[in-house]
C-alpha positions as CSV (number, residue, x, y, z in Angstrom):
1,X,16.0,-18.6,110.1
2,X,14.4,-20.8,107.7
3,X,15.6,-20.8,104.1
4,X,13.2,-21.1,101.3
5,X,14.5,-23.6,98.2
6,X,13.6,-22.0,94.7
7,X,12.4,-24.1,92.6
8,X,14.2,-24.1,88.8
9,X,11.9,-22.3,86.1
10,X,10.5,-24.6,84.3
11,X,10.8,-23.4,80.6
12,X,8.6,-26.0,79.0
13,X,5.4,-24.0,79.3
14,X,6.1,-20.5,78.0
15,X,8.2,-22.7,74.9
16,X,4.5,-24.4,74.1
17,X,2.7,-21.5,74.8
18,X,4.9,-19.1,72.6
19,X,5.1,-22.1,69.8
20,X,1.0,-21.9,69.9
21,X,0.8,-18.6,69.3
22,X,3.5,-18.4,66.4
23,X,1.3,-21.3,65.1
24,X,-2.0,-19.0,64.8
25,X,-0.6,-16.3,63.7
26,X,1.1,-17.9,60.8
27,X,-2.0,-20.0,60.1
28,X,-4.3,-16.8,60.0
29,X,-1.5,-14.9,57.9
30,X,-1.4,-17.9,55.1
31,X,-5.1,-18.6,55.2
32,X,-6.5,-15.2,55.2
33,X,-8.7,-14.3,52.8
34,X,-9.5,-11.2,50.9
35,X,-12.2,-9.0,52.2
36,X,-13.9,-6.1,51.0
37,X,-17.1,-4.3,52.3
38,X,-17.3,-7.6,54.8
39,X,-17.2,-10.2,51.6
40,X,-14.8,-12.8,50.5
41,X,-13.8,-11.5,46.8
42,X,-14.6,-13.4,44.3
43,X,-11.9,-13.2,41.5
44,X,-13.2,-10.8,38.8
45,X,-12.9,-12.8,35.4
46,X,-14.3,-16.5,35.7
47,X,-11.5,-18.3,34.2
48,X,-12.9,-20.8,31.0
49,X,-11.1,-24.1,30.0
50,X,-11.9,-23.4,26.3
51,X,-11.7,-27.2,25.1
52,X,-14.6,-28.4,27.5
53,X,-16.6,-24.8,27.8
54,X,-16.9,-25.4,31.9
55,X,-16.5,-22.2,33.9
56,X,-14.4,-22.6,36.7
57,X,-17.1,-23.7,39.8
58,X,-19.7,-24.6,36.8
59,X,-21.4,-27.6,37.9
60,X,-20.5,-29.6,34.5
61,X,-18.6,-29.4,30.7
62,X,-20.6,-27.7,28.4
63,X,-20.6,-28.8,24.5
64,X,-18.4,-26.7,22.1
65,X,-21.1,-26.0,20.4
66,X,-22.7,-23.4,22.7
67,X,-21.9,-19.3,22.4
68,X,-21.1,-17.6,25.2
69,X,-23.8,-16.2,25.6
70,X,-25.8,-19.7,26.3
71,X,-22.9,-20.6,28.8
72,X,-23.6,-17.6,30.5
73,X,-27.4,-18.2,30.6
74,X,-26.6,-21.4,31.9
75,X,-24.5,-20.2,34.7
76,X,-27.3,-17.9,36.6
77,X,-26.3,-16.0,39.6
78,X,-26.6,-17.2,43.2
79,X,-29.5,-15.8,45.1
80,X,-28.0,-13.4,46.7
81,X,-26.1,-11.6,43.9
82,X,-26.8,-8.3,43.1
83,X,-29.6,-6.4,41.1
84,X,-26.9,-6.1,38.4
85,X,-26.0,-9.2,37.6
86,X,-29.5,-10.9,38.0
87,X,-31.0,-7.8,35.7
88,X,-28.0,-8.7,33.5
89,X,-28.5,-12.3,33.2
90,X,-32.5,-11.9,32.7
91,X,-31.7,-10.1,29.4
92,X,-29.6,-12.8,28.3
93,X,-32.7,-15.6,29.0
94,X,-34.9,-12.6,27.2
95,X,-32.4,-12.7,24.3
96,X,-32.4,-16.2,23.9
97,X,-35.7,-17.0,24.6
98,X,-37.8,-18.7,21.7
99,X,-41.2,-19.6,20.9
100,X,-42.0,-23.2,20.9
101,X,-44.7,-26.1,21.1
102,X,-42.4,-28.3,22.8
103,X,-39.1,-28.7,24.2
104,X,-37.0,-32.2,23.3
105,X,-34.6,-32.9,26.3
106,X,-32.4,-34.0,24.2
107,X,-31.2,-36.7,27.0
108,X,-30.8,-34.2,29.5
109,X,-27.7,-33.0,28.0
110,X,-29.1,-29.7,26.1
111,X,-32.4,-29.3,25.6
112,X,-34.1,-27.9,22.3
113,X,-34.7,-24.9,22.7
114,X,-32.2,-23.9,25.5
115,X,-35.2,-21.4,26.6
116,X,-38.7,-21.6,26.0
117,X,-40.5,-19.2,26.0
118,X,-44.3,-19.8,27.3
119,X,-47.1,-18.1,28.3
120,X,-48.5,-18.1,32.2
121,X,-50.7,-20.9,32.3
122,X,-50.1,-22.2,28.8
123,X,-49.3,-26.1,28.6
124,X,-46.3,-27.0,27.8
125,X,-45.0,-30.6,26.0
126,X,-42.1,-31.9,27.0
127,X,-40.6,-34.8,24.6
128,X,-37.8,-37.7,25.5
129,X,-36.7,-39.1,22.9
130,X,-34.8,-41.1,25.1
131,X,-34.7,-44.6,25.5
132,X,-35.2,-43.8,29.7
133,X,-37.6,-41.9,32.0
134,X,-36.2,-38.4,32.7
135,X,-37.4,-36.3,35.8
136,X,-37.4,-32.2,35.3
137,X,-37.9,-30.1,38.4
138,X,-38.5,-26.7,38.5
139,X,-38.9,-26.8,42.5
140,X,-39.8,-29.1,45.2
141,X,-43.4,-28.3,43.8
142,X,-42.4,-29.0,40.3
143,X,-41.3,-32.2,39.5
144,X,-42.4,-34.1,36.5
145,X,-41.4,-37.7,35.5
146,X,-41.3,-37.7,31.4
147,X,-41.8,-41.5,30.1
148,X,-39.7,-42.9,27.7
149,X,-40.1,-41.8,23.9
150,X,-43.1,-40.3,24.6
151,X,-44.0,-36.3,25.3
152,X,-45.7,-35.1,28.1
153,X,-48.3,-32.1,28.0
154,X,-48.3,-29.7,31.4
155,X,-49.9,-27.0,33.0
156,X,-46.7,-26.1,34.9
157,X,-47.7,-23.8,38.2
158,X,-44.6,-21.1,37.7
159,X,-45.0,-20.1,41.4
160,X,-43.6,-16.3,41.1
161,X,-45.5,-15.3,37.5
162,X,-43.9,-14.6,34.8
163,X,-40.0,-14.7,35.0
164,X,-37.1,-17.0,34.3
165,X,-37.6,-20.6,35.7
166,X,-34.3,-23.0,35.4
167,X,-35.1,-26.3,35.7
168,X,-33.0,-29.5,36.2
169,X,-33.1,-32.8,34.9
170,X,-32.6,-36.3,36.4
171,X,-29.9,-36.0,39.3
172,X,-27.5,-33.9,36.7
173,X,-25.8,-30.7,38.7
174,X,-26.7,-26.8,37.5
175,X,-29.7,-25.8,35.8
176,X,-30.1,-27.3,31.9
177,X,-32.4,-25.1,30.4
178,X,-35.0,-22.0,31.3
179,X,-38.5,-21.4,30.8
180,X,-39.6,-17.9,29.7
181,X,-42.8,-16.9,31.2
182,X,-44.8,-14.4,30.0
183,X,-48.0,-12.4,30.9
């Protein structure tokens, strides 16, 4: 008769294993975000730092000096936000929209007027009165270098038609102004 020798149970692995699992678990539980319709929820007021005007996930500080209104115009919706808010927003560029000969980047910091309103196919000058060259693109399309203290006259190709066009200057972050385009 032969006898067989039991090994002892080794406890080491079902300890790990068990410690792993715990460790997911918690982890999922404490980093798990809030979904509805199979989105992240965004929080639903954008909180504001009233001294420096910058939205919470704005891009940069605002002057004091702008309404909330021209924040908000300056803070489009992503692409992929709803009919709502882009519909919404569009009224606000509408609203603010005025008719000029030229717009003075004002440095890149806020540009004179804050939206232009233009016609399709109309020029467009575009003064620095800055001691620097400034670059404004509208797309990869539409980049255009304005000299130093001089004003630049364009034909601008607004791809889409008429519509809101942001444009950016230099290698600042978030749109600084809007064209209006018009039929």
């Amino acid at each position: 008769m032969s006898t067989k020798v039991r090994k002892p149970f080794n406890y080491q692995y079902p300890v790990l294993a068990g410690l792993i699992i715990l460790s997911v678990i918690l982890g999922t539980l404490i980093l798990k975000p809030s979904f509805k319709d199979g989105q992240i929820n965004p929080p639903t007021k954008t909180p504001v730092n009233k001294q420096t005007q910058l939205l919470v996930g704005s891009p940069r500080p605002f002057p004091s000096s702008l309404s909330a209104d021209e924040i908000a115009v300056l803070n489009p919706p992503p692409p992929n936000a709803n009919k709502t808010d882009k519909d919404k927003h569009f009224a606000l560029v509408t609203k603010l929209a005025q008719d000029a000969s030229e717009l003075n980047l004002n440095k890149c910091n806020l540009p004179s007027p804050l939206v232009l309103k233009t016609k399709l196919g109309a020029n467009i000058n575009i003064k620095n009165d800055d001691n620097k060259d400034h670059v404004i693109v509208l797309d990869q399309g539409n980049k255009f270098t304005v000299p130093a203290n001089k004003t630049l006259a364009l034909k601008v190709n607004f791809p889409y038609g008429q519509g809101a066009y942001g444009y950016l200057c230099d290698d600042l972050p978030g749109v600084i102004g809007f064209f209006l385009v018009t039929p």
